[in-house]
ROBA-432965 format. One record per residue: x, y, z of N, C-alpha, C in turn; residue in one letter. Coordinates in steps of 0.05 Angstrom, whole numbers, padded with zeros to 5 digits, always signed. Example, Ala and Ser with C-alpha at 12.3 -4.5 7.8 and 13.67 -1.06 7.14 Angstrom:
> npx/npy/npz/capx/capy/capz/cpx/cpy/cpz/type
> +00264/-00114/+00156/+00246/-00090/+00156/+00264/-00066/+00156/A;
> +00257/-00045/+00142/+00273/-00021/+00143/+00258/+00001/+00157/S;
//
This chain:
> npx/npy/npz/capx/capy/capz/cpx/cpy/cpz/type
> +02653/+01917/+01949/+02660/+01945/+01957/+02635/+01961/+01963/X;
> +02636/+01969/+01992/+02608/+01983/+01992/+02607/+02011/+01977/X;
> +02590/+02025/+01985/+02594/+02049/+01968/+02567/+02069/+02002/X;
> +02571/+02113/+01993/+02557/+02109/+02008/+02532/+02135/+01987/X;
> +02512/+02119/+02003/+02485/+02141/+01989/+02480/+02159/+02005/X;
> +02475/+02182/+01987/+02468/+02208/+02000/+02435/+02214/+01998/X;
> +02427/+02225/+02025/+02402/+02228/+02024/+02395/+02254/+02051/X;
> +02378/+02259/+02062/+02378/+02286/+02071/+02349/+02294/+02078/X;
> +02352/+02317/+02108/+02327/+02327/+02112/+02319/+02348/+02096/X;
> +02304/+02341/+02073/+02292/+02352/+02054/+02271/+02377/+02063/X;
> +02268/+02380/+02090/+02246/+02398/+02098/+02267/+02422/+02102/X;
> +02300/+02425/+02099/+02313/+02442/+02104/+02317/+02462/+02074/X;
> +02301/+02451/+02061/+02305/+02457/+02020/+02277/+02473/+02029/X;
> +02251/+02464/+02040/+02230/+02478/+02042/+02203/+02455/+02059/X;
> +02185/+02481/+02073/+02164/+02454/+02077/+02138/+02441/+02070/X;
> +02145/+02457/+02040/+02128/+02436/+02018/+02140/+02411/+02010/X;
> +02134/+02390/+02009/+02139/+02362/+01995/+02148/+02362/+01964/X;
> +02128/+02382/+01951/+02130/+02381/+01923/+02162/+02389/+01929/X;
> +02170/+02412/+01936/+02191/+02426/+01940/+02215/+02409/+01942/X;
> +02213/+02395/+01962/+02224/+02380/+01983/+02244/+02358/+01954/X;
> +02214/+02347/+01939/+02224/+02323/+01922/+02235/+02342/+01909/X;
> +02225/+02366/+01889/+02251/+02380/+01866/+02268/+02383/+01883/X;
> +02273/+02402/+01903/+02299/+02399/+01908/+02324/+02379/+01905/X;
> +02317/+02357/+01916/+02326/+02329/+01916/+02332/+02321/+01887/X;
> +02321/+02320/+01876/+02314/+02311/+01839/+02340/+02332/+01830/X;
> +02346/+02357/+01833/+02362/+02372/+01824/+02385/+02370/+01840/X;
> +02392/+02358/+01853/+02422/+02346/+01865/+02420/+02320/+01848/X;
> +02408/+02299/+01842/+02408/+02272/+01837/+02412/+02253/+01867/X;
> +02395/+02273/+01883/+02389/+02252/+01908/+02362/+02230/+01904/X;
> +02362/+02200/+01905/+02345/+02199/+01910/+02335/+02192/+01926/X;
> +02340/+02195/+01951/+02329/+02188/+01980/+02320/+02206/+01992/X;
> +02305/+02212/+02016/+02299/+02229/+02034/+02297/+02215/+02070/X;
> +02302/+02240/+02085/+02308/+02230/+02103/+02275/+02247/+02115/X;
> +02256/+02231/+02119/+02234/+02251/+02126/+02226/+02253/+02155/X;
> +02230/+02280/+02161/+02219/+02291/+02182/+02196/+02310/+02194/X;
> +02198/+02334/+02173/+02162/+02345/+02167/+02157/+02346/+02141/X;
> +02135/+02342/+02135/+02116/+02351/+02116/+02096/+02367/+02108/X;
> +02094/+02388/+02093/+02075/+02415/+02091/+02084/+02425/+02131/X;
> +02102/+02424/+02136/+02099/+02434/+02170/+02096/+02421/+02186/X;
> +02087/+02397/+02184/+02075/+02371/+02202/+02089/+02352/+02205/X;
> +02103/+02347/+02228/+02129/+02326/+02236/+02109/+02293/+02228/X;
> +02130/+02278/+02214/+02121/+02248/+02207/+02104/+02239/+02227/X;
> +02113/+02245/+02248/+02101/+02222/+02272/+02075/+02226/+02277/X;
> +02068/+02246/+02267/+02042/+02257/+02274/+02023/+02252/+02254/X;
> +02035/+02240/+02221/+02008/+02225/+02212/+02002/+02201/+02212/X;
> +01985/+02198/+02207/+01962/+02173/+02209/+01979/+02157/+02186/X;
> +01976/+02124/+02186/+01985/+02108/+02165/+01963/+02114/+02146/X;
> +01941/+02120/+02146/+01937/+02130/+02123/+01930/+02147/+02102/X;
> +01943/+02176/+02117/+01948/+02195/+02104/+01980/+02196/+02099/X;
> +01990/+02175/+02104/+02014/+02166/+02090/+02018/+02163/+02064/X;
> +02000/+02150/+02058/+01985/+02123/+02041/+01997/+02150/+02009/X;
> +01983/+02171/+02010/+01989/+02190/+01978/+02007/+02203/+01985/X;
> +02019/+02192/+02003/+02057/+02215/+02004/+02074/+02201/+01990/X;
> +02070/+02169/+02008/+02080/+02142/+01990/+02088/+02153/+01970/X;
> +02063/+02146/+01958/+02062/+02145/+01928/+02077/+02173/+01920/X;
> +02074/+02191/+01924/+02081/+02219/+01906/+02109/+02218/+01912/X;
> +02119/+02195/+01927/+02159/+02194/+01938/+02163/+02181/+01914/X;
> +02147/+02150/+01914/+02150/+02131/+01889/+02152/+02141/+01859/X;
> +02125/+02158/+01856/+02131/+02176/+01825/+02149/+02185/+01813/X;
> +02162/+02198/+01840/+02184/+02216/+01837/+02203/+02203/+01835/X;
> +02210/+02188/+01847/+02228/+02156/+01846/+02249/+02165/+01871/X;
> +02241/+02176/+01890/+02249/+02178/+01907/+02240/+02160/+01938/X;
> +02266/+02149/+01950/+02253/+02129/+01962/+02260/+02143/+01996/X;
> +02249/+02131/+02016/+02255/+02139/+02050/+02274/+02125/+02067/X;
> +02304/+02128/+02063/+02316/+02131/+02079/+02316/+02126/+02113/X;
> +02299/+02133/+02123/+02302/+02137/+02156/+02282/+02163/+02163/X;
> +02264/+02152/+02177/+02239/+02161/+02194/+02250/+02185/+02206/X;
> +02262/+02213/+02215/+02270/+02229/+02227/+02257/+02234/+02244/X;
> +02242/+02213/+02264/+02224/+02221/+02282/+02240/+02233/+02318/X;
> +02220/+02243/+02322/+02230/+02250/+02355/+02230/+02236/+02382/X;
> +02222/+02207/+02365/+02217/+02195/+02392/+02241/+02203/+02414/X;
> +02230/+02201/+02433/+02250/+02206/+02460/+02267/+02235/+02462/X;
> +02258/+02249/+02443/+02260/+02278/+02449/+02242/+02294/+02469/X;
> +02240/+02278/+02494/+02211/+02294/+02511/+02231/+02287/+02537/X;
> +02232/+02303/+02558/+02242/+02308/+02587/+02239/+02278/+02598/X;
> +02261/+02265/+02610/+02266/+02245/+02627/+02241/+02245/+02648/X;
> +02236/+02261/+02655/+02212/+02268/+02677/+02187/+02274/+02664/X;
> +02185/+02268/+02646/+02149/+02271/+02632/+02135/+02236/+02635/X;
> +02116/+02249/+02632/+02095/+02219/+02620/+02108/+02203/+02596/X;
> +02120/+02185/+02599/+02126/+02167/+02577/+02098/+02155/+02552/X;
> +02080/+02156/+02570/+02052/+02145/+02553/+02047/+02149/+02522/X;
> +02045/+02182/+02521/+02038/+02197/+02497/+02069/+02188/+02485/X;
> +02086/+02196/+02490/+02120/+02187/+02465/+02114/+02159/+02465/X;
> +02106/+02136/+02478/+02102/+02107/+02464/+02082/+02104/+02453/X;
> +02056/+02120/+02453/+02033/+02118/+02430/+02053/+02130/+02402/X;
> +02061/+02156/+02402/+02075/+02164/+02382/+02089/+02142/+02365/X;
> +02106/+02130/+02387/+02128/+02108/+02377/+02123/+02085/+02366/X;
> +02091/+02076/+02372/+02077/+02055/+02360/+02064/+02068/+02332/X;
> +02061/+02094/+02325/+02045/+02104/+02304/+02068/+02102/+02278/X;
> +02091/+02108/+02296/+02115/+02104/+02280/+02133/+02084/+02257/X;
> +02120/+02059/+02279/+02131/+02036/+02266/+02109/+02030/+02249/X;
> +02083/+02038/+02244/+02065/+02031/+02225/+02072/+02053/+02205/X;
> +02086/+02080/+02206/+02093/+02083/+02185/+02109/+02087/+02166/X;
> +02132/+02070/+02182/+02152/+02063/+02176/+02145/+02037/+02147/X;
> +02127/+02019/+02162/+02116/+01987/+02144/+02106/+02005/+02109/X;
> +02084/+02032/+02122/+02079/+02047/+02092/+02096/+02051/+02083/X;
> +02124/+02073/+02092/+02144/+02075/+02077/+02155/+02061/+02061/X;
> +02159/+02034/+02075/+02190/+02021/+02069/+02213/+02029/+02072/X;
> +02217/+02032/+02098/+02239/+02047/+02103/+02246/+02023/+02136/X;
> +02271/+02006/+02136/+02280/+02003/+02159/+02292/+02021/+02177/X;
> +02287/+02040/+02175/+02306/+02058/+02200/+02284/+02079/+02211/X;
> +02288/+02087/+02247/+02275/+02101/+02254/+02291/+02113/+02273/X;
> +02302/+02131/+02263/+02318/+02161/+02288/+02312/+02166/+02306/X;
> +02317/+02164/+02340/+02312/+02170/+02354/+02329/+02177/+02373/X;
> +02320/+02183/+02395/+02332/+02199/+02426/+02340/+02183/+02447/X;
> +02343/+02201/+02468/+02350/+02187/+02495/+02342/+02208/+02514/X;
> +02323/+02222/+02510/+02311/+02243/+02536/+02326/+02260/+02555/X;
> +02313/+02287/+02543/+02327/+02304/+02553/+02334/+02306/+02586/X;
> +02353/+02324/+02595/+02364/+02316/+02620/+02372/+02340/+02636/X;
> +02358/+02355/+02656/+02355/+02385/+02657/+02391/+02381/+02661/X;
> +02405/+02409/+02651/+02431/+02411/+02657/+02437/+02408/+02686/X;
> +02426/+02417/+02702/+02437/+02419/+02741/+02429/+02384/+02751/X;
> +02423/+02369/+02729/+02418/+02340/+02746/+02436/+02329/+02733/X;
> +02446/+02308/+02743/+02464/+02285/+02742/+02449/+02262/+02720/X;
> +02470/+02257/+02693/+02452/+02246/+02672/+02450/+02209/+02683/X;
> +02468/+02207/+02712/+02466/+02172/+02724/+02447/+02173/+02734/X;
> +02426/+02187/+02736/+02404/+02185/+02759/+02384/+02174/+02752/X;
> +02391/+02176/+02714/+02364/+02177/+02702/+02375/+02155/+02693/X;
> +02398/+02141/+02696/+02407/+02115/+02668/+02386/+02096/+02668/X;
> +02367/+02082/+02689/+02366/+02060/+02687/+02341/+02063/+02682/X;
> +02327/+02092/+02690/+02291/+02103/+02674/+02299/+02098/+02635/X;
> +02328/+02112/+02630/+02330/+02110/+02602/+02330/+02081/+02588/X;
> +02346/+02069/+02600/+02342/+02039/+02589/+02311/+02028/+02592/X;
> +02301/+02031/+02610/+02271/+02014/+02610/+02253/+02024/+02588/X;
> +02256/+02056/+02588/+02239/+02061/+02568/+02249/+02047/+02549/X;
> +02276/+02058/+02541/+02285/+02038/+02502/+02276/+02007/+02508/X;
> +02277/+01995/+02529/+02274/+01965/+02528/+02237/+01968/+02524/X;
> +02225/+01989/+02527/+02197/+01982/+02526/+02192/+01996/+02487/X;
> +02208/+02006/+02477/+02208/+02013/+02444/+02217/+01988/+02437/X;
> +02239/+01974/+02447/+02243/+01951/+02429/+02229/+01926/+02431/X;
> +02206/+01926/+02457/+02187/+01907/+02446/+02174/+01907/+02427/X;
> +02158/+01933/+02425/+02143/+01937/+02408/+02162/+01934/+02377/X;
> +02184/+01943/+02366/+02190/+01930/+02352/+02197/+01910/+02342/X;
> +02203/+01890/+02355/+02212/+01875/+02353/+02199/+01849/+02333/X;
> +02216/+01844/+02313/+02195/+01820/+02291/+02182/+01840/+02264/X;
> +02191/+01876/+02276/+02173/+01887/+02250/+02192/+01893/+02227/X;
> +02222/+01885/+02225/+02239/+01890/+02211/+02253/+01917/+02212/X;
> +02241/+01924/+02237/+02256/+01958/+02231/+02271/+01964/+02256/X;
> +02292/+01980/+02247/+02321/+01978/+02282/+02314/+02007/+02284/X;
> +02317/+02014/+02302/+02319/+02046/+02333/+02343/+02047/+02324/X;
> +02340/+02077/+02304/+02384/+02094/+02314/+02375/+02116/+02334/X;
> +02395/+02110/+02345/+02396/+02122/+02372/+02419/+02157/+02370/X;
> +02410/+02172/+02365/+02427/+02196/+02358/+02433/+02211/+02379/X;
> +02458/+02224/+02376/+02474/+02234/+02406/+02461/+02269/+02399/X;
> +02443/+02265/+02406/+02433/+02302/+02408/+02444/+02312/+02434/X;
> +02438/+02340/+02441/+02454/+02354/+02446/+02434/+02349/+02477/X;
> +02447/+02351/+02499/+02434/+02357/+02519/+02407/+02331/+02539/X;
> +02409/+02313/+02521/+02399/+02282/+02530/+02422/+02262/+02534/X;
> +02408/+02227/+02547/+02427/+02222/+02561/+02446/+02213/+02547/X;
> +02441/+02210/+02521/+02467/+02201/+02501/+02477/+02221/+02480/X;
> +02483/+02242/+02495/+02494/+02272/+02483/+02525/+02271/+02485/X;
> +02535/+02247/+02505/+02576/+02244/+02502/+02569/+02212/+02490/X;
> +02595/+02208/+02476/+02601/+02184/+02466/+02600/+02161/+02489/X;
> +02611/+02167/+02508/+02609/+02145/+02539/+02582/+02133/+02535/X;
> +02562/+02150/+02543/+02535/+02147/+02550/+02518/+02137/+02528/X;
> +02535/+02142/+02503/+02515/+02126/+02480/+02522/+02102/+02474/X;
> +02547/+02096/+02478/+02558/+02071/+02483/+02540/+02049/+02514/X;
> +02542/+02064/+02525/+02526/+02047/+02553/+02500/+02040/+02540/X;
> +02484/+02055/+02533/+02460/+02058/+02523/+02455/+02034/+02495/X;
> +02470/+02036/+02480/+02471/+02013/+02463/+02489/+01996/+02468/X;
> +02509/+01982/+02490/+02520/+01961/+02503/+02499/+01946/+02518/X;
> +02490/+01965/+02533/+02462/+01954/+02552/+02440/+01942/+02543/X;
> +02437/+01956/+02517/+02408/+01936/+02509/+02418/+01912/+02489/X;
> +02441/+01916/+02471/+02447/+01892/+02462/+02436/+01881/+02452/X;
> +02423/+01894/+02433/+02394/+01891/+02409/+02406/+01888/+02381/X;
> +02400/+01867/+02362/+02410/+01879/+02334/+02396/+01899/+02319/X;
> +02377/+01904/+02339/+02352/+01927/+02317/+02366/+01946/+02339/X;
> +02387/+01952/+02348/+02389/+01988/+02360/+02416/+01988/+02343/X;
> +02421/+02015/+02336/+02443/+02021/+02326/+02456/+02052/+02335/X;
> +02470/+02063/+02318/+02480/+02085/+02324/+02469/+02113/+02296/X;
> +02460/+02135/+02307/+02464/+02146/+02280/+02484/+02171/+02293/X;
> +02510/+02180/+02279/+02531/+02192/+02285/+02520/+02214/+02271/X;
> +02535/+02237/+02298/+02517/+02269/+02285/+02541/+02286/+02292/X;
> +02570/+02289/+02279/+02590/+02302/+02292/+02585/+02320/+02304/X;
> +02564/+02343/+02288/+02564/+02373/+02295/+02552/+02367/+02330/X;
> +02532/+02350/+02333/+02520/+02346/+02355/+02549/+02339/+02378/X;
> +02562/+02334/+02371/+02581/+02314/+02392/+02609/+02348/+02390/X;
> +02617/+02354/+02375/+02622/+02382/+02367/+02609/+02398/+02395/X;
> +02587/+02409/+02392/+02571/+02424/+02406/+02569/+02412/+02441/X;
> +02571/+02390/+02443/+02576/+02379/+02469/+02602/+02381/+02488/X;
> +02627/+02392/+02463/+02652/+02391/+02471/+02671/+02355/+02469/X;
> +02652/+02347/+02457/+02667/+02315/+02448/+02679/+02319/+02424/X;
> +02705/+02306/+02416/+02729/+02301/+02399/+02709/+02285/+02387/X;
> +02697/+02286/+02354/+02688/+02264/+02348/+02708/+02244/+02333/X;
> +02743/+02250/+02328/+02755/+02230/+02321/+02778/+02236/+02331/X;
> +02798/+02214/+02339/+02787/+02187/+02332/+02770/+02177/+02364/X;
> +02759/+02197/+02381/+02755/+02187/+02416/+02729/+02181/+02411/X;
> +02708/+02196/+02398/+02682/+02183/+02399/+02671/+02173/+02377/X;
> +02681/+02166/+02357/+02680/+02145/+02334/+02687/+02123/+02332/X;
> +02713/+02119/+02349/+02724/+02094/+02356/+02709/+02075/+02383/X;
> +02697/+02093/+02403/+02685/+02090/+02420/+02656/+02065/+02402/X;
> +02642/+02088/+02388/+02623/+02076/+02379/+02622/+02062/+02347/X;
> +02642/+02065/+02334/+02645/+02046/+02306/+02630/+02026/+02307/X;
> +02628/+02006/+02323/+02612/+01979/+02317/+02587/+01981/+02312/X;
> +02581/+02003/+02318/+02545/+02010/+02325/+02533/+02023/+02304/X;
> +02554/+02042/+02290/+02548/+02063/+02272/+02536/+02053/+02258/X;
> +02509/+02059/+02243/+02497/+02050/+02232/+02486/+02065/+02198/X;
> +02490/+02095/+02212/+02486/+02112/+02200/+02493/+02135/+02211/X;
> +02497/+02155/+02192/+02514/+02187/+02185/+02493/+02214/+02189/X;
> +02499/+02228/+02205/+02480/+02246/+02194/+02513/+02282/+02189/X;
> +02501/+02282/+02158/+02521/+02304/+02157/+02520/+02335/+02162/X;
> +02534/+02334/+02188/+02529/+02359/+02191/+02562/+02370/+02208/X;
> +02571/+02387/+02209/+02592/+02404/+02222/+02590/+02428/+02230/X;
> +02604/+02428/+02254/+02607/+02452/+02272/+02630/+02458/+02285/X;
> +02633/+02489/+02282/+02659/+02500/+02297/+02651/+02517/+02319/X;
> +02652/+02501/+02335/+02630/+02516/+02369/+02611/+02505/+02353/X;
> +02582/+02522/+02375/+02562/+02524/+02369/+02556/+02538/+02337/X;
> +02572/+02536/+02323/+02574/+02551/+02300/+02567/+02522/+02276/X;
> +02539/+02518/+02258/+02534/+02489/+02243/+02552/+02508/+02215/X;
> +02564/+02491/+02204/+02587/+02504/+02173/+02581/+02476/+02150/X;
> +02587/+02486/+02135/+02578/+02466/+02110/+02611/+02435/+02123/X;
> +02604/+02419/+02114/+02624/+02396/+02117/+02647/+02403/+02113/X;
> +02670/+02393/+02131/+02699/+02391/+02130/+02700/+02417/+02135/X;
> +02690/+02440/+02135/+02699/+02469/+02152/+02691/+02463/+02179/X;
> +02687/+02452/+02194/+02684/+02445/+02223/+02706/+02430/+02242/X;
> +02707/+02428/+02266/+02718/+02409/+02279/+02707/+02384/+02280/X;
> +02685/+02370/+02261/+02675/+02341/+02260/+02690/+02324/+02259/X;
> +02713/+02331/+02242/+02736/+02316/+02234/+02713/+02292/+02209/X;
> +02688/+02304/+02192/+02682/+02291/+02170/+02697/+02277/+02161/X;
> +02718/+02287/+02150/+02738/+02270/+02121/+02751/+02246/+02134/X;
> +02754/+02248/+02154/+02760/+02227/+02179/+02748/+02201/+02176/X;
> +02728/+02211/+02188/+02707/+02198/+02199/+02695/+02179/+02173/X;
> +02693/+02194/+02149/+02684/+02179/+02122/+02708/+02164/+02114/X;
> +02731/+02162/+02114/+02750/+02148/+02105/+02757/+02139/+02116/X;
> +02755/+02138/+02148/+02744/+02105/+02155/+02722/+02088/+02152/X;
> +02703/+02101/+02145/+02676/+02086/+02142/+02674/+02080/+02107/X;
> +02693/+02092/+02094/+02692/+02083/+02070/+02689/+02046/+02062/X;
> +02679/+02037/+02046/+02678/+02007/+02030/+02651/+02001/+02043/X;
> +02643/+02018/+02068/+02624/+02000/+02073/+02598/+02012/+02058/X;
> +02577/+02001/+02060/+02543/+02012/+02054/+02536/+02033/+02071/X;
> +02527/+02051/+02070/+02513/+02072/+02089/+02498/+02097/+02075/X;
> +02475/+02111/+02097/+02468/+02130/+02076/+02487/+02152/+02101/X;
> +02497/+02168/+02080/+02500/+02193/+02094/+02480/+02216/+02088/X;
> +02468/+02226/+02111/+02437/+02243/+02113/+02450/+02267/+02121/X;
> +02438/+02293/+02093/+02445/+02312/+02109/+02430/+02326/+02115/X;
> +02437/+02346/+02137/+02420/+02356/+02159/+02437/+02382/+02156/X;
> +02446/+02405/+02137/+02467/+02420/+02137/+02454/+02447/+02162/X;
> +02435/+02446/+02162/+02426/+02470/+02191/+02446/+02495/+02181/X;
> +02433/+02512/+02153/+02470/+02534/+02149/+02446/+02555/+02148/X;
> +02424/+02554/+02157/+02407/+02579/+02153/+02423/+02596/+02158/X;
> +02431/+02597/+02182/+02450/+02621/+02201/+02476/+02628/+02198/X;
> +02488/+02609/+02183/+02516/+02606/+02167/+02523/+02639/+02162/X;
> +02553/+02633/+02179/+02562/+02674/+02169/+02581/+02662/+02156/X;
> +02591/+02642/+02154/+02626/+02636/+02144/+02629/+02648/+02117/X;
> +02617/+02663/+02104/+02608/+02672/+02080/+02646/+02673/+02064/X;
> +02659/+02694/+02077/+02685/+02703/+02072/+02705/+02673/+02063/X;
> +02711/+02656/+02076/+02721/+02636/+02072/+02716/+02611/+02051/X;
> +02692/+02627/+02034/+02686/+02610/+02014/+02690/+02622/+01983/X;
> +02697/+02604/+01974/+02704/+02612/+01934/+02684/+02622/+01935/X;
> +02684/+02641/+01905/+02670/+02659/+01900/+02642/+02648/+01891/X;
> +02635/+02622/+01880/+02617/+02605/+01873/+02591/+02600/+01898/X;
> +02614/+02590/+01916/+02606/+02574/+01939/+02585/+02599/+01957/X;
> +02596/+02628/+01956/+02588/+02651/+01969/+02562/+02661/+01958/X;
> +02556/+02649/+01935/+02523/+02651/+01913/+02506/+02635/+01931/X;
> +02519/+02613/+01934/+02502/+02591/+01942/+02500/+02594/+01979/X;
> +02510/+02600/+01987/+02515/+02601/+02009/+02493/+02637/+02024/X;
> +02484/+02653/+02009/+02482/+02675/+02009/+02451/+02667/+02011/X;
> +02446/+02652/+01985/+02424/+02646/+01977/+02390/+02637/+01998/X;
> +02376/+02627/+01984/+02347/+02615/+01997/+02362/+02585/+02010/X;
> +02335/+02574/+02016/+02343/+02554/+02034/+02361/+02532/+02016/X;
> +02342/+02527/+01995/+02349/+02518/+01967/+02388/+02512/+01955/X;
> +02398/+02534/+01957/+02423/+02540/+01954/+02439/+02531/+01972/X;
> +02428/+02539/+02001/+02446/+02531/+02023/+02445/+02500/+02029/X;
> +02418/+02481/+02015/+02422/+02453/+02017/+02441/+02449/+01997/X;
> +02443/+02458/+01971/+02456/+02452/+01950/+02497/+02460/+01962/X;
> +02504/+02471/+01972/+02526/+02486/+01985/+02532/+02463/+01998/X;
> +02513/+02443/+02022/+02526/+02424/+02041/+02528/+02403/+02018/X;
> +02505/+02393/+01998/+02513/+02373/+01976/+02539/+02371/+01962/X;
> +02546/+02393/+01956/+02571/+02405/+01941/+02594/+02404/+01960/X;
> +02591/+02414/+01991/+02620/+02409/+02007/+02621/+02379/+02014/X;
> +02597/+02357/+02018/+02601/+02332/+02022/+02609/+02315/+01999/X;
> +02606/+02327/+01974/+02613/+02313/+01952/+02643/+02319/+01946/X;
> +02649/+02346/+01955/+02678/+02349/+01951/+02697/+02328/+01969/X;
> +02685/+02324/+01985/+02698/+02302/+02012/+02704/+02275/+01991/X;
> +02678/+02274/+01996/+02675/+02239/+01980/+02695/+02238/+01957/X;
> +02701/+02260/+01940/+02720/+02252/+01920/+02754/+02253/+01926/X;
> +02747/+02273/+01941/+02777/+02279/+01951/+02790/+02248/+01968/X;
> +02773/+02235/+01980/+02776/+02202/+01997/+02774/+02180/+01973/X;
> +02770/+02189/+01964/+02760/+02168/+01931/+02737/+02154/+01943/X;
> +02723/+02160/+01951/+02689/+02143/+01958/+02676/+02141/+01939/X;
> +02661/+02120/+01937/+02643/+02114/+01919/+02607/+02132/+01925/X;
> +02607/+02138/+01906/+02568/+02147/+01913/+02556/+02128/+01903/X;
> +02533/+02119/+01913/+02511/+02101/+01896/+02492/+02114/+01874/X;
//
């Protein structure tokens, strides 16, 4: 019976590290999903100024989850050069981590162009990331952000049909697919189930990000089908801006009111209500 672990962009608690780990430590998370550090996005250090982050994750006994990097978050029409130096700095620090997973894109796509124009530029680039990985133990999730070419479920499906890699997978982002105007259940979950690889938890009603299960994600869904298996679900709760204030117990409206701190603690608390209410297992 699988079970699923919770883990999370810790730079949304604060963008100190020290921070980053208490936060985490006071939920009983022990994973992190890392994306910046002191301010400074992953991709941009060196393997070995890695080297004493390592360690201060290990101390803490907190381990890395999934690289939150940006590869392929740069315009369909840019220089590819600089994002594949990035993407090579990546998978070396991925090897420091110990972490098989590395988050990435499908290039942005100005709105007034046609996202088929660009399909077959998008595939060559991924086919030129998965050489380079290839043999290093670590798989490309491919995340449906908002506004690149795998922003509808169709297109992320093409995108991981086409390359037909066991190192590419899917990382599922409802609020993202939400915000696109995609149904994420059962039309773009079912679409992509085989691929899913990983969760990132987040919900939205419109353009509006809300703690879990107050959204149209259709979360509770989406997890109880994916229940028995292994997965981390990463949260990404984005509630800085959160007005839903009124529609929450009187508890929930402390936390919700609160520093950044509180408002990570608020999405831990609405994703854990999920998981029990489905009878899911946590690790």
């Amino acid at each position: 019976m699988g079970k699923f672990i919770l883990t999370g962009f810790a730079d949304e608690i604060s963008a100190n590290l020290d921070e980053q780990i208490q936060g985490l430590r006071d939920l009983h998370i022990q994973y992190i999903e890392l994306r910046t550090i002191n301010g400074k996005n992953v991709s941009d250090y060196t393997p070995e100024e890695m080297v004493p982050i390592k360690e201060k994750l290990d101390a803490a006994g907190i381990r890395v989850s999934a690289i939150g990097s940006p590869i392929g978050k740069i315009k369909i029409t840019d220089n590819p050069d600089a994002d594949l130096a990035k993407f090579k700095n990546t998978l070396a620090l991925a090897k420091v981590l110990e972490t098989k997973y590395i988050r990435m894109f499908s290039f942005y796509i100005d709105e007034q162009d046609d996202p088929a124009v660009y399909r077959d530029e998008v595939i060559k680039r991924w086919q030129a990331y998965l050489r380079l990985a290839e043999g290093t133990g670590v798989m490309l999730l491919h995340e449906n952000e908002k506004r690149i070419y795998g922003d509808t479920a169709e297109r992320s499906l093409d995108l991981l049909e086409t390359l037909q890699s066991p190192i590419v997978g899917a990382t599922f982002d409802p609020a993202n697919f939400v915000q696109c105007s995609v149904s994420t259940y059962p039309e773009a979950f079912h679409l992509l189930e085989k691929h899913i690889v990983y969760m990132h938890i987040k919900d939205a009603d419109g353009m509006t990000v809300v703690p879990a299960g107050m959204g149209k994600g259709h979360i509770k869904e989406i997890l109880s089908a994916l229940k028995g298996k292994d997965m981390f679900l990463s949260l990404e709760p984005h509630l800085a801006n959160f007005t839903g204030f009124s529609s929450l117990e009187q508890g929930d409206k402390k936390l919700a009111e609160g520093g950044n701190a509180e408002k990570f603690a608020l999405a831990v608390k609405s994703l854990r209500s999920i998981l029990k209410e489905i009878g899911a297992e946590e690790a």
